[in-house]
Structures are given as C-alpha cells and as structure tokens.
N, CA, C and O of each residue as an XYZ file, in Angstrom:
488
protein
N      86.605     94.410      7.038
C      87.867     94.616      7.619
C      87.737     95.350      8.941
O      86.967     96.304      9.053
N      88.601     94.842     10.094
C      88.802     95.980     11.122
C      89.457     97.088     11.640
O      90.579     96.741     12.006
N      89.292     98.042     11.795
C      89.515     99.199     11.764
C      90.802     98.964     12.187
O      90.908     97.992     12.935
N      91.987     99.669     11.886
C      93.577     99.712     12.124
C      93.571     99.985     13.446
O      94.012     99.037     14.096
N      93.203    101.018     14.169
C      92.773    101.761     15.596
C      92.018    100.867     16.696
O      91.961    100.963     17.922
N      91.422     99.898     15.718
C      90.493     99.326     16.936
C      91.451     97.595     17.025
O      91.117     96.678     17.775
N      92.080     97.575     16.510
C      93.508     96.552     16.628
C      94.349     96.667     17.355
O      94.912     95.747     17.946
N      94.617     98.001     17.451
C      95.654     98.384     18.349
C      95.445     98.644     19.456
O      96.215     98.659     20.417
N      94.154     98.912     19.369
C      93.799     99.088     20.950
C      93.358     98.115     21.535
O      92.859     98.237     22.654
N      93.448     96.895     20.886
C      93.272     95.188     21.626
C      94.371     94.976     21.991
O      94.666     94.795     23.172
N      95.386     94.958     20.781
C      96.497     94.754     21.393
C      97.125     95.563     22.503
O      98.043     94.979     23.077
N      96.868     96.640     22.884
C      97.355     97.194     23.819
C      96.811     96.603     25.082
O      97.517     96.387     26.067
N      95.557     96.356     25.020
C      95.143     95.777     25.996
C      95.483     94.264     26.250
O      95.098     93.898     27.360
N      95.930     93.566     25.716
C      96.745     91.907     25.713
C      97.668     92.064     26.680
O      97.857     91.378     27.685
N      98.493     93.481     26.109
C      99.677     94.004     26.603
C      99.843     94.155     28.127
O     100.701     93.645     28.848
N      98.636     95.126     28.512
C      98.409     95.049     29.648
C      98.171     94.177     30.360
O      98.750     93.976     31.428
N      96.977     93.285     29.736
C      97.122     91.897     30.510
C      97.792     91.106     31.005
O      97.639     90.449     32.035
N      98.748     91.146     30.114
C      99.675     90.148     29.885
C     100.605     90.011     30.995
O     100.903     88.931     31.505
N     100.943     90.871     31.265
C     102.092     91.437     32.473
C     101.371     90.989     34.204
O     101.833     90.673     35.300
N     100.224     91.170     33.692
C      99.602     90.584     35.261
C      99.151     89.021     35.330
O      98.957     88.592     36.467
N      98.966     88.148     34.275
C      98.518     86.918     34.262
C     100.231     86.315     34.436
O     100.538     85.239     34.949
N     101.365     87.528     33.748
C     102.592     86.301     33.904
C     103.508     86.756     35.364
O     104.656     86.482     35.716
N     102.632     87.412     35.875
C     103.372     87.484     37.482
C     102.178     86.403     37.635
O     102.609     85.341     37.186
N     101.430     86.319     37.891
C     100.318     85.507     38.533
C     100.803     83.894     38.111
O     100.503     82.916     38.795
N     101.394     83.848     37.184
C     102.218     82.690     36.768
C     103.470     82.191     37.237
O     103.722     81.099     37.748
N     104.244     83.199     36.974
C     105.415     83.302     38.158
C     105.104     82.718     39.584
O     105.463     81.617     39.999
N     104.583     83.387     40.058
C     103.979     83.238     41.332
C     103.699     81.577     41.875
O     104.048     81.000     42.904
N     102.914     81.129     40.688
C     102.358     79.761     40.483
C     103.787     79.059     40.600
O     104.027     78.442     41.638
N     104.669     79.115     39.673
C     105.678     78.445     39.511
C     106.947     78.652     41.102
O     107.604     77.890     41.811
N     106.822     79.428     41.049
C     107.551     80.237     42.638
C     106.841     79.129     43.489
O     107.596     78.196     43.764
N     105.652     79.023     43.935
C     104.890     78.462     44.690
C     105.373     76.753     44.770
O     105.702     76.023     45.705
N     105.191     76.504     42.940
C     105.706     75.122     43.172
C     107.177     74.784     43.577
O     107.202     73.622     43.982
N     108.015     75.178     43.605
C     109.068     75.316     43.126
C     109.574     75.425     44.921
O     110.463     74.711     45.384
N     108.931     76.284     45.600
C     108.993     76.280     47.094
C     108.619     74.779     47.526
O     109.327     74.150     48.312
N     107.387     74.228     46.921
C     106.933     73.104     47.841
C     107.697     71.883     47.602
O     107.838     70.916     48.351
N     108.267     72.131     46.182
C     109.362     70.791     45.649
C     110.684     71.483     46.468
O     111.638     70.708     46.396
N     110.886     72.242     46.932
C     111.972     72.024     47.972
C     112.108     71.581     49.053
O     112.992     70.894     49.564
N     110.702     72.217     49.602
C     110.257     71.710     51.189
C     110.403     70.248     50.706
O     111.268     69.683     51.375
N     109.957     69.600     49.952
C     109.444     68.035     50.135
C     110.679     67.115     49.739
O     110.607     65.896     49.896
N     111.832     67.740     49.213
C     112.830     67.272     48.583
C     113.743     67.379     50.302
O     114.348     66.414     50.769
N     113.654     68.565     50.914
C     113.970     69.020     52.275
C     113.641     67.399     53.342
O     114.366     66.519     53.807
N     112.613     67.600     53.346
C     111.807     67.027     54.050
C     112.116     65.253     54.320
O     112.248     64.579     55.342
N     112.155     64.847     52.423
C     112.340     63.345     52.453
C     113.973     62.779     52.503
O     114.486     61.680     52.714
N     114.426     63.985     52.228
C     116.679     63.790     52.292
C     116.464     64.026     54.010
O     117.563     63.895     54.549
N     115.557     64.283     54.849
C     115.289     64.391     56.339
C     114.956     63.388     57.161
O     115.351     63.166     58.306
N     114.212     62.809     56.502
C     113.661     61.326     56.418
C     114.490     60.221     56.277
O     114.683     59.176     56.898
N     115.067     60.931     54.954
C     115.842     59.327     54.802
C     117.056     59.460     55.560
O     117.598     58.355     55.517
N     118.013     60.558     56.484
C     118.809     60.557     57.335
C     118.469     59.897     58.210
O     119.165     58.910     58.446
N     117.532     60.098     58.871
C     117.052     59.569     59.865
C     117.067     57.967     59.953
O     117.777     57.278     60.685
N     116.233     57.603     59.146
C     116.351     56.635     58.730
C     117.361     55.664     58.971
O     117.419     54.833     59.878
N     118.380     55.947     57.760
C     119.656     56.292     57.948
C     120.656     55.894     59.289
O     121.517     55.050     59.534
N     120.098     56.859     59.890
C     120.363     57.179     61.444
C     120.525     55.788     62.244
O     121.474     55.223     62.787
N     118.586     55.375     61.990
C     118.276     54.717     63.042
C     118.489     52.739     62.506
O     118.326     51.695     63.139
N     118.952     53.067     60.934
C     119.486     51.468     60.486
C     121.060     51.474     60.879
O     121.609     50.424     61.213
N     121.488     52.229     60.844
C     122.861     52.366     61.609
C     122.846     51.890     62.927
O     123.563     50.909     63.127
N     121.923     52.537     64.310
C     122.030     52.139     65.183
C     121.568     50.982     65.003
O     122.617     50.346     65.098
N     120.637     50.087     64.779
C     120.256     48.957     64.496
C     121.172     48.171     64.182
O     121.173     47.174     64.904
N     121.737     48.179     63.631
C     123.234     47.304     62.753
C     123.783     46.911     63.777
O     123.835     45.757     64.203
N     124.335     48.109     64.336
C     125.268     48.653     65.564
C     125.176     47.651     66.760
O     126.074     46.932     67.199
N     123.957     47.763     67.162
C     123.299     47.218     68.175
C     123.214     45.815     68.236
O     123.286     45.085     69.224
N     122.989     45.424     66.591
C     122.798     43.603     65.981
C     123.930     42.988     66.332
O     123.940     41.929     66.959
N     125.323     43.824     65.821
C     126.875     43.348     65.989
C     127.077     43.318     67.535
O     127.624     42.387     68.125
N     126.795     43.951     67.867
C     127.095     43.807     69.583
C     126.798     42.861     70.070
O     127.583     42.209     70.758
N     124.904     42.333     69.726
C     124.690     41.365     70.300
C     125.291     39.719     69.802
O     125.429     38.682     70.450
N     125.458     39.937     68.879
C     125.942     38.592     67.984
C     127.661     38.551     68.352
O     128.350     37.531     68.353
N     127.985     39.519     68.564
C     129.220     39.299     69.744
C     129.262     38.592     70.979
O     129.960     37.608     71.223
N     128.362     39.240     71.838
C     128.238     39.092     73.002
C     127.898     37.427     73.326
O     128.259     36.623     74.185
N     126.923     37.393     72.041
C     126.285     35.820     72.288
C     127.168     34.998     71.318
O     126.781     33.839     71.169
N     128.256     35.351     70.638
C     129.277     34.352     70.432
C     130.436     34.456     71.341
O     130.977     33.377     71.579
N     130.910     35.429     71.868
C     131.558     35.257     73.138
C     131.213     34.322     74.330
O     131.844     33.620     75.121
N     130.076     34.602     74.118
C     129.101     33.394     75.526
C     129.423     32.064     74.982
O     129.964     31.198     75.670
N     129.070     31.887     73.668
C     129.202     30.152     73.236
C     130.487     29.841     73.246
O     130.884     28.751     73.657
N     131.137     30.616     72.869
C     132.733     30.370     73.052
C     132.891     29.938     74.162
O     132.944     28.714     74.289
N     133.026     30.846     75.401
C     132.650     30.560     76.778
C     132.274     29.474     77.510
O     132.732     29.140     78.603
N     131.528     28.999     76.948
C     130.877     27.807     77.135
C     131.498     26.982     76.736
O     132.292     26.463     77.521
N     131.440     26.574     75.601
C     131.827     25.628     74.935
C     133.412     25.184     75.210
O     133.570     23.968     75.106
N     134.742     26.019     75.577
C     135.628     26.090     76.254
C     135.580     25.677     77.793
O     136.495     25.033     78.305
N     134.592     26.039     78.408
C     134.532     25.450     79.980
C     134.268     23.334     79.611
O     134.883     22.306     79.896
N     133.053     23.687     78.887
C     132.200     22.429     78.255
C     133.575     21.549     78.198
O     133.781     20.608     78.965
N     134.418     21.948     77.266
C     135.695     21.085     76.934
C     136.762     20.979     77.849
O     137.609     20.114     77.626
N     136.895     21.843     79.032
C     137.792     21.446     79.526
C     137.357     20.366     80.840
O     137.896     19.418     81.412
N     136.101     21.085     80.938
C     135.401     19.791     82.257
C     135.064     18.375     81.376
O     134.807     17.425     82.116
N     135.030     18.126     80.182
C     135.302     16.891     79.485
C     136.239     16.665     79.649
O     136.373     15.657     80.342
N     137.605     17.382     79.169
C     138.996     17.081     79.425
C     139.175     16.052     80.808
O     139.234     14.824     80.881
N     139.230     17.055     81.796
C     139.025     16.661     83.277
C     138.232     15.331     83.817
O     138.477     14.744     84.871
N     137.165     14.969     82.799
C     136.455     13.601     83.370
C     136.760     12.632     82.532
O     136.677     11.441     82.832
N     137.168     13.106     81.321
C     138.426     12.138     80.891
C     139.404     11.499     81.285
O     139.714     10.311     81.378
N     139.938     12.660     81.549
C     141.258     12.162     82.397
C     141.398     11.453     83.574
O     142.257     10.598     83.786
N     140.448     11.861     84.415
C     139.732     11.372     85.451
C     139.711      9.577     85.537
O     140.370      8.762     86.182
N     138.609      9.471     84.545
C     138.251      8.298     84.232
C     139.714      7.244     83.285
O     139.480      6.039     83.191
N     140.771      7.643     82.808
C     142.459      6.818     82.347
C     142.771      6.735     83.820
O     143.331      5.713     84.218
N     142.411      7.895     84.855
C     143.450      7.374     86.030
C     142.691      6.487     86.787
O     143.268      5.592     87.404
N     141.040      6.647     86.847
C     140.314      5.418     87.129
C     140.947      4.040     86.839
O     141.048      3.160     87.694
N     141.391      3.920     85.480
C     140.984      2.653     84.985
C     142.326      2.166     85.039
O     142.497      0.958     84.870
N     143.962      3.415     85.388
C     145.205      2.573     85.290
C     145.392      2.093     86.587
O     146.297      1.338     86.940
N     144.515      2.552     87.277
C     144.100      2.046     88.967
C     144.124      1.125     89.180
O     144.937      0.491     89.853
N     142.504      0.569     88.232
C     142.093     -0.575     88.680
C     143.372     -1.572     88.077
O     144.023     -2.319     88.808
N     143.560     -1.449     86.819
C     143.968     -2.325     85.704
C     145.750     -2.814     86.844
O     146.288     -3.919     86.911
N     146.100     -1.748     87.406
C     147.474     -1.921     88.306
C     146.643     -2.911     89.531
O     147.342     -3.810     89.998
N     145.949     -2.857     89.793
C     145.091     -3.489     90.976
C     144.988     -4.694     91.287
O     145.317     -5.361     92.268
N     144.177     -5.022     89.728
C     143.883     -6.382     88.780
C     144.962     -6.586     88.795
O     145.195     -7.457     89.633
N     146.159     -6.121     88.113
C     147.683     -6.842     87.541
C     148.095     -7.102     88.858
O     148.569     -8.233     88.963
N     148.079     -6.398     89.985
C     148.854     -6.705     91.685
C     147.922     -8.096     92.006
O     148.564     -9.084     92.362
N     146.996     -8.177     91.939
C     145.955     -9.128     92.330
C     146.185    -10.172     91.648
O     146.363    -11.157     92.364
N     146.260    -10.380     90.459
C     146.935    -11.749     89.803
C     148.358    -12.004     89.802
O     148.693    -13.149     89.495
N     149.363    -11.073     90.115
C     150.325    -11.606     90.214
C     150.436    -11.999     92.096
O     151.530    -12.462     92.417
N     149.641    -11.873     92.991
C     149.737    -11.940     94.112
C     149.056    -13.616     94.289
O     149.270    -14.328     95.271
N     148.093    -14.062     92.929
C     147.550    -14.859     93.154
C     148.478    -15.737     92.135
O     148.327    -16.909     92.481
N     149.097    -15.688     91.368
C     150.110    -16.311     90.679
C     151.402    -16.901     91.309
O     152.136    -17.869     91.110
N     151.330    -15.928     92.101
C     152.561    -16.169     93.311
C     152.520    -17.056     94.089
O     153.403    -17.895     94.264
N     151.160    -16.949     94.824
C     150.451    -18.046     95.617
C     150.162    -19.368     94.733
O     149.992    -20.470     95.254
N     150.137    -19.218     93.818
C     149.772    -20.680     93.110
C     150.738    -21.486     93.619
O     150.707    -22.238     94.593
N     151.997    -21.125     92.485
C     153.418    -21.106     91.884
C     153.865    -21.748     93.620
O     154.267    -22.908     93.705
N     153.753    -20.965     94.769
C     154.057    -21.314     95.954
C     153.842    -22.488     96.656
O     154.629    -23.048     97.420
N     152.519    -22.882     96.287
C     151.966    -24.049     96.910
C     152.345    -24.938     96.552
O     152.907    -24.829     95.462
N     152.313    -26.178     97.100
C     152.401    -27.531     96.712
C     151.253    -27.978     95.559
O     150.062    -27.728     95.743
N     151.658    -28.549     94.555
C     150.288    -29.198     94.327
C     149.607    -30.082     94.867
O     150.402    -30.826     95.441
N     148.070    -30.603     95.088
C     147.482    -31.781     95.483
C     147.896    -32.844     94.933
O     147.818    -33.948     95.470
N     148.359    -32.641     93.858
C     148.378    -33.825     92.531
C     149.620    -34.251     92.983
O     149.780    -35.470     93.040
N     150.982    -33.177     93.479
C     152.230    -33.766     92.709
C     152.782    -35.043     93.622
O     152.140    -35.313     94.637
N     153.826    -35.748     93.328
C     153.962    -37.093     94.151
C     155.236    -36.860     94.948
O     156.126    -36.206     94.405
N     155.405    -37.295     96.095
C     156.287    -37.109     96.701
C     157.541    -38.412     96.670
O     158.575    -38.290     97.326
C-alpha cells in the first residue's frame, strides 16, 4: 500500500500542474480561435470583393449588350428605310414607264385607227 502522505503530495502536485498546462491550453485555443477569425475575416473580404468586381462585370456586360443592340436597331431601321426608299423609287420607275408604254400605244393606236388602210377599197 502507499503511504496516505505520499498521495497527497502527488496530488498536490497534479494540482499545481494543472493550472499551468490549462492556461497553456487556453492559450492554444485563444490562438486558434484568433486565426479562425482572421481567416473567416479575411475570406467574407474576399468574397466582397469578389462580389464587388462580378457586379462591375455584369454592369459593364449590360451596357455593352445595350449599346450593341441600340446599334443593330440603328441599323437595321436606316437598312429599312433606305429599302423603303428604293422601293418606292423603283413603283415610280415602273408607273413611268408603264404610263409611257400606255402613251406610246395609244399614240400608235391612234395612228393606226387614222390611216387609211392599204387594203380598203375605194
């Protein structure tokens, strides 16, 4: 058996120990506990940014996809009205001629109609 006295004086000494291994523990945990903030800090920093810079990106995408459907619009509106225009162009071409042709055969219908025939008998 061990002496009652020489028990207690282990345990006293645990005692003592004890108190300095659980700051030294503390400490440990303190330590982590700092760096999981920094890094928790750090990546909610990150991902603002981030954040930040897909925003401007977006931003920047819509503008241009504006700009360059405004242009086709643009276009495509001039495109149609200078079709319009050579369209139209081309009906007054053709009620031109077609009045031209119609003056021209009735000028030559006239003249027929006018003449004597070779054939007819007198």
């Amino acid at each position: 058996m061990v002496p009652r006295g020489d028990v207690l004086e282990l345990i006293d000494d645990i005692k003592d120990a004890i108190p300095g291994e659980l700051d030294d523990a503390q400490d440990v945990l303190d330590a982590r506990d700092s760096m999981l903030h920094d890094a928790k800090a750090h990546a909610d920093s990150m991902v603002s940014a981030a954040t930040t810079e897909a925003d401007s990106m977006l931003n920047h995408a819509r503008a241009e996809a504006d700009r360059i459907l405004s242009d086709a619009k643009s276009q495509a509106d001039r495109m149609v009205g200078e079709a319009r225009q050579h369209s139209e162009r081309m009906v007054a071409d053709a009620r031109e001629e077609a009045m031209r042709i119609a003056a021209s055969a009735k000028r030559e219908y006239e003249a027929s109609i006018s003449r004597p025939s070779p054939n007819a008998i007198d």
